[in-house]
C-alpha positions as CSV (number, residue, x, y, z in Angstrom):
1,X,228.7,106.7,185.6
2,X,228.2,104.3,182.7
3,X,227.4,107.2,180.3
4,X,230.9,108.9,181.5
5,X,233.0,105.7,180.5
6,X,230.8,105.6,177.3
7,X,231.6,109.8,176.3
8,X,235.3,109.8,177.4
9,X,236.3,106.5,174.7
10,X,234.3,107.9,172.1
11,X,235.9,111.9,172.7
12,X,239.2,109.9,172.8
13,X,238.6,107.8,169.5
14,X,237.6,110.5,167.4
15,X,240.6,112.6,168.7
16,X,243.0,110.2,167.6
17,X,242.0,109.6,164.2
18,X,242.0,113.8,163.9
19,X,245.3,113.8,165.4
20,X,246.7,110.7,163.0
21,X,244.4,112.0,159.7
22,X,245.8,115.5,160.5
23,X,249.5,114.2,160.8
24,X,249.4,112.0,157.7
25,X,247.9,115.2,155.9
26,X,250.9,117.0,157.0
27,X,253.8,114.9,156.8
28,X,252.3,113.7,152.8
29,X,252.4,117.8,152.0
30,X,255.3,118.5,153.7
31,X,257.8,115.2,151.8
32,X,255.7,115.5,148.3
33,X,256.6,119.4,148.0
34,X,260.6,118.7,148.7
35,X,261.3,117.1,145.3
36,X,261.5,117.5,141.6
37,X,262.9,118.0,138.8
38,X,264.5,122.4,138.7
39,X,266.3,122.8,142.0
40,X,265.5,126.1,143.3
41,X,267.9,129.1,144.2
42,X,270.3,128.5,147.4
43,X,270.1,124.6,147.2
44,X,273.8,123.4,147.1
45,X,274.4,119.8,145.8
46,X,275.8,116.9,148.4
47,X,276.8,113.8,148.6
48,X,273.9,112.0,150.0
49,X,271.6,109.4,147.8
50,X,268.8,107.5,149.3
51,X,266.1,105.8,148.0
52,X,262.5,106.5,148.3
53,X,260.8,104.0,149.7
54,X,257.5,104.6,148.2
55,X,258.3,104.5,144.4
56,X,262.3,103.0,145.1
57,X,263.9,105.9,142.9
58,X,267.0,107.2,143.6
59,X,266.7,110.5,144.7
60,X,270.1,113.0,145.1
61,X,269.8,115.4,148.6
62,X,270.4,119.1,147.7
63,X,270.6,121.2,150.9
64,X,270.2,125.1,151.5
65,X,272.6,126.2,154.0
66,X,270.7,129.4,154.6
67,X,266.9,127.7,156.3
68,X,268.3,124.4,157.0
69,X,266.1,123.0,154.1
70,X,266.6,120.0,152.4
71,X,265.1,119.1,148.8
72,X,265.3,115.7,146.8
73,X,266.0,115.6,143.4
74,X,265.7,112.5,141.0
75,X,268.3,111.1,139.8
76,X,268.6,109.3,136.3
C-alpha cells in the first residue's frame, strides 16, 4: 500500500513540472513572437500603450481586426 502512496506523488510531481515547463515554453513563444520592429499586413494602429514588465519599454498595441490578433510594437 506503501509503494502506492510512494508511485502516485512521484507520477504527480513529475506531471506537474511537465505541465508548468510545457506552459512556460508556450506562453515565452507565444508573447516573444508578437513584437517588433515592421508591423505586418492587416495590423491597424490603437490607442493602447503598456509597458512590458520584463524589460519596462513602452510598447504601442497594433491589432488585426481580421484573426483577433494582437502585436506589440516598440515605441521610441
Amino acid at each position: 500500500m506503501v509503494n502506492i502512496i510512494i508511485i502516485y506523488y512521484v507520477v504527480m510531481s513529475v506531471g506537474i513540472l511537465i505541465l508548468a515547463l510545457l506552459s512556460w515554453l508556450i506562453w515565452d513563444k507565444r508573447f516573444r513572437n508578437r513584437h517588433g520592429q515592421d508591423v505586418p499586413n492587416g495590423f491597424i494602429r490603437t490607442d493602447e500603450i503598456m509597458v512590458d514588465p520584463t524589460t519596462n519599454k513602452k510598447l504601442r498595441v497594433y491589432y488585426n481586426r481580421n484573426t483577433g490578433q494582437r502585436f506589440y510594437k516598440e515605441e521610441k
